[in-house]
N, C-alpha and C positions, 0 to 999 in steps of 0.2 A: 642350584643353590637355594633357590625360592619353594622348589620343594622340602629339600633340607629342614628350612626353616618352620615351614608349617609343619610337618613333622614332628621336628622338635618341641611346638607351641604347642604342641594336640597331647606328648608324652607328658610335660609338664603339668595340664593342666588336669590330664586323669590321674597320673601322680597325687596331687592335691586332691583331688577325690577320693582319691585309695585311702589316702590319709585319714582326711573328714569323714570318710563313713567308716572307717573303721573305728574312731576313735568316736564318733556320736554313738556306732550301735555295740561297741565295747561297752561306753558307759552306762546304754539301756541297759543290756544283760548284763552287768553288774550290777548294778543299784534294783534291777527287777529282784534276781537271786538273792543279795544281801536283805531285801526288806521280807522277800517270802523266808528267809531262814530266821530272819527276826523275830516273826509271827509266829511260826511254825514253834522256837523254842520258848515264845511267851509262854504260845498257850501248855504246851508241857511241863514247863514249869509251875505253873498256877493249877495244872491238875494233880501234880504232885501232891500238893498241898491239904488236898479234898481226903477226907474221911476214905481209910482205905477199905474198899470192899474188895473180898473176892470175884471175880468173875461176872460181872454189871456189865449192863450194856452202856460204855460208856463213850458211846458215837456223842460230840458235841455239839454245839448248835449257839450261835452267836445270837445277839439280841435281835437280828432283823432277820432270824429264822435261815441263813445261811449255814450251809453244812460247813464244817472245818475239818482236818485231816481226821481220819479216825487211827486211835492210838490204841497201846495198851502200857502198863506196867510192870516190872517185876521189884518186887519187896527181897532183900536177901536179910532173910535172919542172921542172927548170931551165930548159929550151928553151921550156917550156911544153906539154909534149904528158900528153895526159891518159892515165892507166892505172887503169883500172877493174878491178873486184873487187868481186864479187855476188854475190847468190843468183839460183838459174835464174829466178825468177819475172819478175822484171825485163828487159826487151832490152833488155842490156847491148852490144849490136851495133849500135844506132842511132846511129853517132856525133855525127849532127847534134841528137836529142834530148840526151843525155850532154851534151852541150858547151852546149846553153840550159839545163840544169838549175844547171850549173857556173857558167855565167854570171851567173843571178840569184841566187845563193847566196854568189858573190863582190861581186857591186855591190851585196849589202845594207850593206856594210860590219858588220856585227853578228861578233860571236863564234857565236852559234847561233839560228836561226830557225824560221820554218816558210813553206814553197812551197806554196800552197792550189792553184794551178793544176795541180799534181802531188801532191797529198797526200802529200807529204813533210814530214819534219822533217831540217833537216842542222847539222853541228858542226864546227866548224874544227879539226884540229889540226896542230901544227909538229912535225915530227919529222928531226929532223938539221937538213938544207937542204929537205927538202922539206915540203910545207903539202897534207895529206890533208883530204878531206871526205868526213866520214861520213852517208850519207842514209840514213835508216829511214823509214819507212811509218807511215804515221797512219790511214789508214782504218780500223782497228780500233779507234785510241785514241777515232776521231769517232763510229763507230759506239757504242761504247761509254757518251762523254756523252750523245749524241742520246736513247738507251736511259735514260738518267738522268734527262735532262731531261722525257722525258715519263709516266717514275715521278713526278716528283714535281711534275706539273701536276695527272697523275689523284690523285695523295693530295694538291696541295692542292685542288681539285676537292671529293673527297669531304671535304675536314676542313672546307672552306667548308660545305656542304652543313650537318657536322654542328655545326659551331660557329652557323651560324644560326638553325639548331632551338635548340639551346642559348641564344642571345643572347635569343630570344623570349620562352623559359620564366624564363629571367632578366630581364627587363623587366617580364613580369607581376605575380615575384614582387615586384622588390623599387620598383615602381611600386603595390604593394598597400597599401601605411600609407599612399602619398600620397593616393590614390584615398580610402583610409577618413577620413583628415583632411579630404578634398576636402570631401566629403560632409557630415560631421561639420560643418565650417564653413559649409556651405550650410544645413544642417540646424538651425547656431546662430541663422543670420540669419533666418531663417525663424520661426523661436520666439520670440527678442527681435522683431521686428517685432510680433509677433501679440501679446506681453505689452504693447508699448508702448500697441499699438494701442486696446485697453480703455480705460486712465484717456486716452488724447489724446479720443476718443471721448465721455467722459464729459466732460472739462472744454470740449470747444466746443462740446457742446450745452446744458450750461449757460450758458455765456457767450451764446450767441444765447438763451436765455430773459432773462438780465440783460438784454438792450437790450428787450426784449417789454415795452411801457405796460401790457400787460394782466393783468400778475400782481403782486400787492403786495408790500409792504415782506419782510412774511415770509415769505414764497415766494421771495423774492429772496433772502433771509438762509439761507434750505435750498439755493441755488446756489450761492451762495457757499460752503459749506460742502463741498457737496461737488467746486468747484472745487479747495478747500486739500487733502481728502483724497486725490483723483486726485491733486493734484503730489506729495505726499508718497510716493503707491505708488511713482509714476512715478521720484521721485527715491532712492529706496530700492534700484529697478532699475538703476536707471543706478550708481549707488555700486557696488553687487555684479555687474556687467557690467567697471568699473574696476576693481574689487579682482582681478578673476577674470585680466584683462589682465594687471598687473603682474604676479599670479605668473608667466602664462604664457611671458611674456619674460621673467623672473628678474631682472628688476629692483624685487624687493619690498625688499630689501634689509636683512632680520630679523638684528637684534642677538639674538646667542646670548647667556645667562647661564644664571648656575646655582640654579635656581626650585625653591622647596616646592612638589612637582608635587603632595601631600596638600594642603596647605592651597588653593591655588589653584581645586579641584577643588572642595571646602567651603565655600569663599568664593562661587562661580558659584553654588552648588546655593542661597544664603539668600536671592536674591532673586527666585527661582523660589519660594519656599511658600508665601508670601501667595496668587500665581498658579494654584498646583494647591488650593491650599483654595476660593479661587473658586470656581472650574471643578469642585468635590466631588469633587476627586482625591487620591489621597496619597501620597504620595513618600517613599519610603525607601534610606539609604543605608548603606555598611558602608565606610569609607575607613580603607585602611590607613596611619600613621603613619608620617613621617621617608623617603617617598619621595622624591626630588630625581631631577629631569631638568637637561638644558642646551636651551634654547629658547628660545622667545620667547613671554615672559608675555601681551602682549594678545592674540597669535594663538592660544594655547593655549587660553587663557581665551574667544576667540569658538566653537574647538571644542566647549567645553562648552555653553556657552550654546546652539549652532546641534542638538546631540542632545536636551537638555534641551527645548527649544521644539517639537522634531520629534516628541518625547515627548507631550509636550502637546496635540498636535493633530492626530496619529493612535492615538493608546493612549485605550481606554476608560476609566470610572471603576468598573468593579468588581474591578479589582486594583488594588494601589500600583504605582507606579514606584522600579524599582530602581534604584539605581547603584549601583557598587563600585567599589573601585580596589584592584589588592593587587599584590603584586612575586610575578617569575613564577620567579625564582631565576637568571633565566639573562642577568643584568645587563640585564633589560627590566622594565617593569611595564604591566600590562592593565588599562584603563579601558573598563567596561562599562554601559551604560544599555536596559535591556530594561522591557515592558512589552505588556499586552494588548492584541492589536487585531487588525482583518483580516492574514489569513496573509498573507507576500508569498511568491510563488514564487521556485525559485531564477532566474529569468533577470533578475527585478525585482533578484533580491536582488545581482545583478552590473551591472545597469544602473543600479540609484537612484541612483547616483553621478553619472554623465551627466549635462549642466546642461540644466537645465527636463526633465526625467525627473522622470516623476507615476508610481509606481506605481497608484494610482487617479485615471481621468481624470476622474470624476466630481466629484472634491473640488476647486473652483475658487474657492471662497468661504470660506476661510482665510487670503486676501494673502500664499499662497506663492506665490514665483517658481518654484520648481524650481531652487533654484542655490544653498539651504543647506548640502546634502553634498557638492557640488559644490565648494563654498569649503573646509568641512570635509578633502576628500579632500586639495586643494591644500596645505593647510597640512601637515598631517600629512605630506604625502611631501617638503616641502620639509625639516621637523624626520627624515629618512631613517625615517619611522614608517612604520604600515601599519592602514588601516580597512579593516574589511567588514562584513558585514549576515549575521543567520542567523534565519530563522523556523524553528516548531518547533511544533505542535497549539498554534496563534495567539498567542504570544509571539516578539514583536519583538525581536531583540537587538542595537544595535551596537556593537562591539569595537574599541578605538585600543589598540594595542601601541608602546610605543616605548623608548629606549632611556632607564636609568637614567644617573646622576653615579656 
């Protein structure tokens, strides 16, 4: 598919070139020709004009001593008899040539043309009673575009050359977030599958012991039991796989208001102490007073919850658990939850985010999915917030900054 794609980005973008230099050296050679044929019939018509002689050498010569096409005349009298007037270059003595030249220069009917069969250009004009035609020469004008024309085959030539180099290095690049989403999505499924696959695992092999005559009532009542537990992971997963979609299509649709981001933070932590006294943990907080954010209360409040929990169940019990919350002065305020436990490194500490990312793969048997900071990160960046992770000689810290009321 990612081939496909560049592909396609490489056809598009010479496409557009084709275009562009057809239409940039269209216009050269058109405005080139149009101005050489402007010149070309000035200056014949201004020689017209000139005192007619016979047979003058009348090769021209601009003011800054530049040659111009060399012409000649023909005068038709009234009888019809032709009187020519040239420069030497021309045999101007063939009268049977002179007289086909005249001829097809008069049955074009046009005011001024060109005779390819003679590389001429000629131009009528009336003077008194008598209708002169003026021929000039074009083989230089042809030479000239010819000389243009395959200027600008060789530079479009070399621009193909380098705009396709270019189109490539541009395909790679900007086919590289697809590639990494590609991945990333293959990388999802691959992880949900493998979480699902545990409790599915668990509850049909329980189920085919429920049908087994050969295990009793309470053997059956420990199947059953951990039937209900599997659905429960299994459906814990599926909720937080759903949750994780809607943000990702932004159809979550979070009513903003304007929330005690102190008290809400206070109120998360009291249902947590019961929990770390358990567990012979302690938890200690420092929340500063009369912060107000604009958000969304239940999602705010699952951020706490989702650190708090993560707290819980990789921080040891020989130090408490911190939190704080305090206003950073600079219409933001920083919400911190730190605590003891195995160091994460920095590359942990930029991936923990990533959904079903285990800084320790070992830990499997805490009914984490890998998709608590995962949810965390979502929410926070939908409120235009921003979390990350810092270890430190084995204090875990995570940090949510967001914007104050």
């Amino acid at each position: 598919m990612l081939r496909k794609l560049k592909i396609k980005f490489i056809i598009i973008i010479m496409t557009v070139v084709t275009v562009l230099f057809a239409g940039v050296f269209g216009f050269v050679l058109h405005t080139t020709k149009q101005n050489i044929e402007k010149e070309s019939l000035k200056m014949m018509q201004s020689a017209a004009f000139k005192p007619f002689k016979p047979n003058p050498d009348m090769s021209e010569h601009d003011k800054r001593g530049n040659m111009k096409s060399p012409f000649f005349t023909v005068q038709i009298g009234a009888d019809g008899e032709l009187i020519v007037s040239g420069n030497s270059l021309y045999d101007i003595t063939d009268d049977e040539l002179i007289k086909d030249i005249a001829d097809k220069a008069l049955s074009d009917g046009k005011q001024n043309g060109v005779i390819f069969d003679y590389n001429l250009r000629y131009c009528k004009v009336r003077q008194d009673k008598n209708e002169i035609l003026v021929f000039g020469d074009i083989s230089s004008e042809r030479a000239m575009l010819d000389e243009l024309i395959r200027n600008c085959i060789l530079i479009g030539i070399v621009g193909y050359v380098i705009f396709f180099a270019i189109s490539i290095i541009l395909a790679e690049w900007v086919t590289r977030p697809v590639e990494k989403a590609w991945d990333e999505q293959k990388q999802f499924i691959a992880d949900a599958s493998h979480e699902l696959k545990t409790p599915l695992t668990v509850i049909m092999t329980n189920a085919e012991m429920l049908t087994d005559n050969g295990y009793n009532e309470n053997e059956k009542d420990n199947f059953t039991k951990n039937i209900l537990i599997s659905s429960k992971r299994m459906r814990g997963l599926v909720e937080n796989l759903l949750e994780l979609a809607r943000m990702d299509s932004g159809f979550s649709d979070l009513a903003h208001e304007k929330l005690d981001y102190s008290r809400l933070v206070n109120d998360s932590i009291l249902p947590f102490e019961p929990i770390f006294y358990e567990n012979n943990m302690e938890i200690m907080f420092d929340i500063e007073d009369n912060i107000y954010v604009r958000g969304n209360k239940s999602k705010l409040t699952q951020v706490v919850n989702i650190l708090l929990d993560n707290a819980l169940k990789y921080s040891d019990n020989t130090s408490p658990i911190k939190v704080l919350l305090k206003s950073t002065g600079t219409s933001h305020c920083l919400l911190s939850v730190s605590g003891k436990g195995d160091s994460i490194s920095k590359e942990d500490c930029k991936n923990i985010f990533k959904r079903f990312y285990r800084a320790d793969k070992s830990r499997t048997d805490n009914h984490s999915y890998g998709l608590g900071l995962s949810i965390a990160y979502s929410i926070i960046k939908e409120h235009n917030g921003r979390i990350w992770a810092e270890s430190e000689n084995g204090l875990n810290t995570f940090f949510v900054l967001i914007s104050t009321e």
